[in-house]
C-alpha positions as CSV (number, residue, x, y, z in Angstrom):
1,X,-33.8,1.5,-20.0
2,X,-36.3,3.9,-20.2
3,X,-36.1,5.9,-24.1
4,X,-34.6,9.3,-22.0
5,X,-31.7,10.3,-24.5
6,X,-29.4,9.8,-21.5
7,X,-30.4,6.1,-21.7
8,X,-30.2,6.5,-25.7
9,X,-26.6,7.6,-25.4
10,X,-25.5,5.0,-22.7
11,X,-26.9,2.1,-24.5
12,X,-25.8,3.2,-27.7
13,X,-22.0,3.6,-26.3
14,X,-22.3,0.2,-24.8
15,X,-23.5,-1.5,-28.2
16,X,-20.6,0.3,-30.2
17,X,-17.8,-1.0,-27.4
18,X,-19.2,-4.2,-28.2
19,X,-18.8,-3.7,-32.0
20,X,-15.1,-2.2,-31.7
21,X,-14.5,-4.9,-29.6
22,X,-15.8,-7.6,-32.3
23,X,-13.5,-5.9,-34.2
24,X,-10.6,-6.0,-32.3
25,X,-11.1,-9.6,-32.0
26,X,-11.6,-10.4,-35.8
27,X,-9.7,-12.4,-37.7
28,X,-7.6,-10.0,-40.2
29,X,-5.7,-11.7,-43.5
30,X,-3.8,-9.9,-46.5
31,X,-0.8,-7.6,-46.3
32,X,-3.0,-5.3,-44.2
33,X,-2.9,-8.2,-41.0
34,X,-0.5,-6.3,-38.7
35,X,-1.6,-2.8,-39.1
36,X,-5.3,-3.7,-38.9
37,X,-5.2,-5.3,-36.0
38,X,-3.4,-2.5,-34.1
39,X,-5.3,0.2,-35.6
40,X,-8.6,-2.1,-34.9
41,X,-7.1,-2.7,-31.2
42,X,-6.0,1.0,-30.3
43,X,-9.5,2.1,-31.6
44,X,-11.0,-0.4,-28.8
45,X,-9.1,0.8,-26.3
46,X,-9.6,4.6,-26.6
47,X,-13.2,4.4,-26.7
48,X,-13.6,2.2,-23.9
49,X,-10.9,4.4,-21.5
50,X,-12.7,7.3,-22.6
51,X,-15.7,6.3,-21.9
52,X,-14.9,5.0,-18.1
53,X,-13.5,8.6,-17.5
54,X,-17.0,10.1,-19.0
55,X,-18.6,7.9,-16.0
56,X,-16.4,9.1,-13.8
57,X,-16.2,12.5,-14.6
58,X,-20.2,12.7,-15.3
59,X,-22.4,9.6,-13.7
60,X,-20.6,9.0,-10.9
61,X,-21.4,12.4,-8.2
62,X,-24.8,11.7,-9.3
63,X,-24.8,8.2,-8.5
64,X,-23.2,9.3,-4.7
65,X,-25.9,12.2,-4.2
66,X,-29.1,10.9,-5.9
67,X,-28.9,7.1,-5.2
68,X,-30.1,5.3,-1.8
69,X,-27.0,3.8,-0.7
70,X,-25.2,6.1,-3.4
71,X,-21.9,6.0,-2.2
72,X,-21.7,2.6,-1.5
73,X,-23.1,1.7,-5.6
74,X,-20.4,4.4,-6.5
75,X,-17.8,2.0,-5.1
76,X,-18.9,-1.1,-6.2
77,X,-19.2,0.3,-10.0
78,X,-15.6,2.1,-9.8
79,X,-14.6,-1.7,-8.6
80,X,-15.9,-3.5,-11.8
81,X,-14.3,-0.5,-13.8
82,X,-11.0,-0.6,-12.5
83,X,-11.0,-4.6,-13.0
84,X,-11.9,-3.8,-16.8
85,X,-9.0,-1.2,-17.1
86,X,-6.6,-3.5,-16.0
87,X,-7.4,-6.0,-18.8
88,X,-7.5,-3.0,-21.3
89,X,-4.1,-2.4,-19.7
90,X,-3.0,-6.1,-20.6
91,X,-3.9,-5.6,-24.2
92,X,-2.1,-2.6,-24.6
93,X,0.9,-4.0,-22.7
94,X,0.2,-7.5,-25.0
95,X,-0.1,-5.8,-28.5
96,X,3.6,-3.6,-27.9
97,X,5.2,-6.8,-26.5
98,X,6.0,-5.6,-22.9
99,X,7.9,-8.2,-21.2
100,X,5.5,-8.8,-18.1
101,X,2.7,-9.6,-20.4
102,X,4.1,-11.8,-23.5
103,X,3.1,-14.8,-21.6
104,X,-0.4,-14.9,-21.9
105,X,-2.2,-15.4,-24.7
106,X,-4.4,-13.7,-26.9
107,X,-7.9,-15.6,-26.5
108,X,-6.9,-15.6,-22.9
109,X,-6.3,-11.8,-22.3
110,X,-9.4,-11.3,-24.6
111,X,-11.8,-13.2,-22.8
112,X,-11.1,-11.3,-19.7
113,X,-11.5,-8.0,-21.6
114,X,-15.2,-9.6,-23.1
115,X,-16.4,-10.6,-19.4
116,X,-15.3,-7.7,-17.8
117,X,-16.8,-5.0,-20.4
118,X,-20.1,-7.4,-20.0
119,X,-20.5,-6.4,-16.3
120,X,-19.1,-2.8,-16.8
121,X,-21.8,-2.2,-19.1
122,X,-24.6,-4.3,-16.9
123,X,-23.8,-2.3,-14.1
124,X,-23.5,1.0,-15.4
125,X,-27.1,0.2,-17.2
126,X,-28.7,-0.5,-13.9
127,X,-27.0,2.7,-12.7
128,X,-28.5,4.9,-15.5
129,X,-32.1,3.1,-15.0
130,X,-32.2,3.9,-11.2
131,X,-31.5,7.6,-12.0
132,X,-33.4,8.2,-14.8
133,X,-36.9,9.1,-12.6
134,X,-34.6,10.8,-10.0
135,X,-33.5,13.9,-12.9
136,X,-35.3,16.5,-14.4
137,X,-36.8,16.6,-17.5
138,X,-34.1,18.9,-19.0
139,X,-31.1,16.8,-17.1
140,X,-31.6,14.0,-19.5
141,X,-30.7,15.8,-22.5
142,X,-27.4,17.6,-20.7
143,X,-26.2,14.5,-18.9
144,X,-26.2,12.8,-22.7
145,X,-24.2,16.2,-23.7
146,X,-21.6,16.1,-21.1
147,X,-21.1,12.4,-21.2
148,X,-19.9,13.1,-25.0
149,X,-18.3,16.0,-24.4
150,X,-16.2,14.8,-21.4
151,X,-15.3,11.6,-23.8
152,X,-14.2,13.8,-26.6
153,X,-11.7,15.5,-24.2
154,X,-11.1,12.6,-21.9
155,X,-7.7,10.1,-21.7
156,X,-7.1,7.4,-24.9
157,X,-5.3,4.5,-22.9
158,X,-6.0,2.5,-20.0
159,X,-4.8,4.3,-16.4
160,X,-6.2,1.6,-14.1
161,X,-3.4,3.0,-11.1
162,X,-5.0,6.7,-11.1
163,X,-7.3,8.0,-9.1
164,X,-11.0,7.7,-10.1
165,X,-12.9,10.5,-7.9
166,X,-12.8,13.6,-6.4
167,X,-10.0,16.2,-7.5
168,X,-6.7,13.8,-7.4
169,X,-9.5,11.8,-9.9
170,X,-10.2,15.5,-12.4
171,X,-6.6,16.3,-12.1
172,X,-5.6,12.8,-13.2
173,X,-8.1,12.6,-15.9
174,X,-6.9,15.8,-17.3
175,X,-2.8,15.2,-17.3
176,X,-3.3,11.8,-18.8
177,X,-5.5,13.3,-21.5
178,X,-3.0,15.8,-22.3
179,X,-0.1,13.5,-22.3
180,X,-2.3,10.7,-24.5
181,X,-3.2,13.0,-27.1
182,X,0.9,14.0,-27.6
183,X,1.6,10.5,-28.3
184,X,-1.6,9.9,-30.2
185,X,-0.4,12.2,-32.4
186,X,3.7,11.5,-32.4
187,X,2.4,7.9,-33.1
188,X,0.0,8.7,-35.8
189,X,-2.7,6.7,-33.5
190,X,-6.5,7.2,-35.2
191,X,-8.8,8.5,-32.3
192,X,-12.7,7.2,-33.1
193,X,-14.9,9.8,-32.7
194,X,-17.5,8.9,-29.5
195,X,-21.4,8.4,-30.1
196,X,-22.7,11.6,-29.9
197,X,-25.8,12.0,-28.4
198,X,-29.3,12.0,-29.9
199,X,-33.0,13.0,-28.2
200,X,-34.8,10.6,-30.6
201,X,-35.0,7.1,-32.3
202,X,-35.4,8.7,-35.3
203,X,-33.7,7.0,-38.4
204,X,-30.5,7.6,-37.2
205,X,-27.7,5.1,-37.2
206,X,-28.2,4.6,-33.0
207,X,-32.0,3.8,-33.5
208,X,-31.1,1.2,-36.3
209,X,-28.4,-0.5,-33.4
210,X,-31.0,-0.3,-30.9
211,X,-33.3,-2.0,-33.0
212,X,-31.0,-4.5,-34.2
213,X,-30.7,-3.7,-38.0
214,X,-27.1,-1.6,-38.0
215,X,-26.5,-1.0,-42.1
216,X,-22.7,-0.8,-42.2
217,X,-20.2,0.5,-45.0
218,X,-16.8,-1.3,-44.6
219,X,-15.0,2.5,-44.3
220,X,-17.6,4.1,-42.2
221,X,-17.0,4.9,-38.6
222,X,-19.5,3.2,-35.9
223,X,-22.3,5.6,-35.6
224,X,-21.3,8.0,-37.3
225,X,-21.1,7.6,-41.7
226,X,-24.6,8.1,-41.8
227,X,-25.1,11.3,-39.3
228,X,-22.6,12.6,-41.6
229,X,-24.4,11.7,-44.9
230,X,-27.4,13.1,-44.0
């Protein structure tokens, strides 16, 4: 990607998904094991559905208006997403022991989650890139700000039967966002905050990711302890 904040903000989402997934993934021991791993799992899954409605809400009309062949890109994307909101779907369902899913197991319902992110995040990469030359100057920076504040607003869980686009897709995105955030809260569920965007490499916490030297605490939040700090 070219260094447009847009592309900063995008590729920084996409390496933190991949973290919280790691995470979700991990191995957990002690008397913590059971509450870890759900806290670690429903901290996955937010992030990730709120980031898919950001795309939608956000990436997508550009992708249809600016793009040669944009319509038909727009469908192919909102295909790969949908296939990686079902398999968020099969975690949740998995973690709270629904019926339909208790059969499969947990590398197996992982692995699809891992190979399905991978090509989410591909795609939507390729997307960004083939934009990028086709904004203004100023878009880049405003695109990166509605991307994080649609995710800040956007649904917590997996909705992989609701519409994606067009009004039916806004309305949806709002009434699941709503509802989501009354049982976040009757549930005590944590809610990561999302990457926030930044115009710069800087010495910030998304420049050390994208440079591949990330300097953790073992209580921070991804990406954001040292914004915070400083």
């Amino acid at each position: 990607m070219q260094q447009s904040s847009l592309a900063l903000t995008i590729d920084a989402t996409h390496q933190s998904l991949e973290h919280r997934l790691r995470e979700a993934t991990g191995r957990v021991t002690g008397q913590q094991r059971a509450r870890d791993t759900y806290a670690r799992t429903d901290a996955f899954l937010a992030a990730v559905s709120r980031h898919l409605a950001a795309v939608d809400d956000v990436l997508m009309p550009l992708v249809r208006r600016r793009l040669p062949d944009g319509h038909d890109k727009r469908h192919t994307y909102l295909a790969a997403a949908r296939d990686l909101e079902q398999s968020l779907a099969l975690v949740k369902a998995r973690l709270y022991g629904a019926t339909y899913a208790s059969h499969l197991s947990w590398p197996r319902v992982w692995r699809d989650v891992q190979s399905r992110l991978e090509r989410h995040n591909e795609m939507e990469s390729a997307l960004v890139t083939e934009l990028l030359p086709r904004l203004d100057p100023g878009e880049h920076g405003e695109l990166a700000r509605r991307v994080y504040q649609s995710e800040v607003r956007g649904p917590t869980r997996p909705h992989p039967l609701t519409p994606h686009t067009g009004v039916a897709g806004t309305l949806a995105r709002r009434m699941w966002s709503v509802a989501d955030r009354f049982w976040d809260t009757a549930e005590g569920r944590v809610i990561p905050e999302p990457v926030r965007p930044r115009e710069h490499h800087g010495d910030s916490l998304m420049a050390q990711y994208l440079l591949g030297a990330p300097h953790f605490d073992d209580k921070a939040d991804v990406f954001e302890h040292r914004h915070r700090a400083r």
